[in-house]
N, C-alpha and C positions, 0 to 999 in steps of 0.2 A: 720596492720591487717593480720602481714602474720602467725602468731603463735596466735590461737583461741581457749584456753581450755575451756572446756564443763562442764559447771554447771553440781554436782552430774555423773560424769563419773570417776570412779577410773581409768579407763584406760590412760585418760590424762597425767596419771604419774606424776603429776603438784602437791607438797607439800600444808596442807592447809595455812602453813604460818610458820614462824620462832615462835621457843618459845620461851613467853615473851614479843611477840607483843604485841600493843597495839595502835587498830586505831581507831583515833578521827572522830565520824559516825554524819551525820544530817540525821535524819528520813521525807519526805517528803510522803504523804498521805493527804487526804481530807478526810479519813476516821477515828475516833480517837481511835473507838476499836479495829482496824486494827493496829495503828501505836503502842500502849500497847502490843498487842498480841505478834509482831515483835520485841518490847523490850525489852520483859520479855526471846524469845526465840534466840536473839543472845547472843552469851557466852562469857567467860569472856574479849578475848581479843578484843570485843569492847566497849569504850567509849562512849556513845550516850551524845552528847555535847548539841542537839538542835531539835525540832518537829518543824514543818510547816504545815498547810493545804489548803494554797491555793499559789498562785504564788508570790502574793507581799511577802507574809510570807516568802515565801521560800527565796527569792532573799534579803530579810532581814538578818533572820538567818544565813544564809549563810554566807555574808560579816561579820555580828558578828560573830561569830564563828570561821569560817575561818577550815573546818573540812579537812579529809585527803580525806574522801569517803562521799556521798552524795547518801542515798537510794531515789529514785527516781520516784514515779509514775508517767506513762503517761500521764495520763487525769487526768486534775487537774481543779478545780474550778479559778475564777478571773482570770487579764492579759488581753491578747487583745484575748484570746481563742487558745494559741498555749502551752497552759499544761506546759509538762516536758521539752518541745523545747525552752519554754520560760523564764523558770527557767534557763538553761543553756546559754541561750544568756546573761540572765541579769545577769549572773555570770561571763562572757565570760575573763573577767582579771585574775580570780583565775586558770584559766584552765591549768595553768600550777602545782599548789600545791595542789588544788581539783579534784578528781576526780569524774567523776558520771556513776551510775551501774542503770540502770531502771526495774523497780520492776513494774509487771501488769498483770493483769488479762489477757490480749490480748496477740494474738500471731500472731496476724495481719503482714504480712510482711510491710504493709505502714509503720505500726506505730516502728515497730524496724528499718527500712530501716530510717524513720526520724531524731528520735531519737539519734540516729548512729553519721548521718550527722549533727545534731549539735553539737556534741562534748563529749557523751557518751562514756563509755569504755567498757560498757558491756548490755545486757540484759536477764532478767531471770523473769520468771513467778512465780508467788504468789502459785502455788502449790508445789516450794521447800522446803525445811526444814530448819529448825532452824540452823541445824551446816553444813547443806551446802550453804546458805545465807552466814554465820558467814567465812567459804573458801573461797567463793567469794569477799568478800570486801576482805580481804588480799589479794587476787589476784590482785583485782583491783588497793589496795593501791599497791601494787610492782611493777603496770605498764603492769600487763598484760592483754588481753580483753578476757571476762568471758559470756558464753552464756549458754543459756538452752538448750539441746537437740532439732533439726532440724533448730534452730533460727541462727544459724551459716550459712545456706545455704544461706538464705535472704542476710548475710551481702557480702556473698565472692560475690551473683551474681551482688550481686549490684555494690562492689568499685571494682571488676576485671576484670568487661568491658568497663572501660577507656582505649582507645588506648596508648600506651606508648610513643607512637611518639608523642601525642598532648601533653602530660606533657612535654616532651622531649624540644618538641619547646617553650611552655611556660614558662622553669625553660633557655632557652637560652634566653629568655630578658632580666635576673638578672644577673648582674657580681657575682663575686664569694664572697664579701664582703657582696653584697645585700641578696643574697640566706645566708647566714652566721644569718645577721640580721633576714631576715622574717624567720629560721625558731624558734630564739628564740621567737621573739613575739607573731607568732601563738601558739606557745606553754603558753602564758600567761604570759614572761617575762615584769618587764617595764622598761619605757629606761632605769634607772639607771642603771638596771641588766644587760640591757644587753651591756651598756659603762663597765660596770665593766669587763662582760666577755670576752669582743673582748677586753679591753686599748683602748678605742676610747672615744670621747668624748658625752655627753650628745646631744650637737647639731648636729653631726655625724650622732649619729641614729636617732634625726629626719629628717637631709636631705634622708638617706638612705630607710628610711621607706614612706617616701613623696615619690620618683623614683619606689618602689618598687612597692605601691598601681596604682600610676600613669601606668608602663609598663603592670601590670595585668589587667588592667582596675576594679580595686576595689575602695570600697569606707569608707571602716573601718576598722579596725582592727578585726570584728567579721566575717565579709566576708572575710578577708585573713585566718583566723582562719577553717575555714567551707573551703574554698578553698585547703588548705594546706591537711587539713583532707580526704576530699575528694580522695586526690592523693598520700594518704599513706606517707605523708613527714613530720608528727610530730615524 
């Protein structure tokens, strides 16, 4: 969270994307003349692989598809009533090759401040344009977090009034092998990958990842994902 460019800011100095890109988009809306509208006016370097209009939808497509960026509204019909937060929980494996950018009508600090904290990269309201949405998601696909003008305050006040000493002490319960592991996983790795990445074995990272949730007092891999997030550590 420490590098925040500004949806529709030239001054960000932040390229809209390399030429020649081309990123794989799922459009999520509950609205359908909205989700056209948004199709017709992203250009050409994106791919729209897949639409959704409610949560189960989305959390479907998604896994079928398997896209790079995921347009995102907040409030979303079906689920257990947790929207765009719940789209992203129920994707919470991909979060590592998926990325999601939330697209809404609100500018509500809750719901950016939510949103955020479940695994989001970016937020930008429905009054952007076509070829600054179409910037955006290449930002996003490249990793970097992408906001609408003032929505960026919401996020720095929120993750940068964590004490550092309580991370501090909390990243000292993990040996350095454990912290190695939790932070691919929070990042959306699974074990294989991340046996592969460390040369360690498959049963490895499950004892590693069992110590890890245990010394955190967690209980998922979605909770260490939102914890990690939390404390700026993906």
């Amino acid at each position: 969270m420490n590098n925040i460019p500004v949806a529709g800011n030239p001054a960000s100095g932040i390229p809209g994307g390399s030429a020649g890109r081309t990123v794989r988009v799922v459009i999520v809306d509950d609205h359908t003349i909205f989700r056209s509208g948004l199709k017709a006016d992203l250009d050409a370097r994106m791919d729209v692989v897949g639409e959704a209009g409610t949560v189960e939808q989305a959390i479907a497509v998604i896994a079928e598809t398997r896209p790079e960026v995921v347009l995102l509204d907040v409030h979303l019909p079906g689920g257990m009533g947790g929207g765009g937060r719940e789209v992203i929980a129920g994707s919470v494996g991909l979060l590592g090759t998926t990325s999601f950018l939330a697209l809404s009508v609100s500018d509500a600090a809750e719901d950016v401040v939510a949103v955020i904290r479940a695994g989001a990269r970016g937020y930008v309201t429905k009054t952007i344009s076509g070829s600054e949405i179409s910037d955006a998601v290449i930002r996003v696909a490249d990793g970097d977090a992408v906001f609408s003008p003032r929505l960026a305050g919401f996020v720095l006040d929120a993750f940068g009034t964590a004490p550092a000493d309580i991370a501090d002490d909390e990243l000292d319960r993990l040996s350095a092998r454990e912290l190695e592991v939790m932070r691919l996983i929070a990042r959306g790795y699974s074990y294989k990958e991340v046996a592969k990445e460390l040369f360690i074995s498959i049963k490895t990272v499950e004892t590693h990842v069992s110590a890890v949730l245990r010394k955190l007092q967690l209980s998922s891999r979605h909770e260490l994902t939102k914890w990690a997030a939390e404390r700026r550590l993906l």
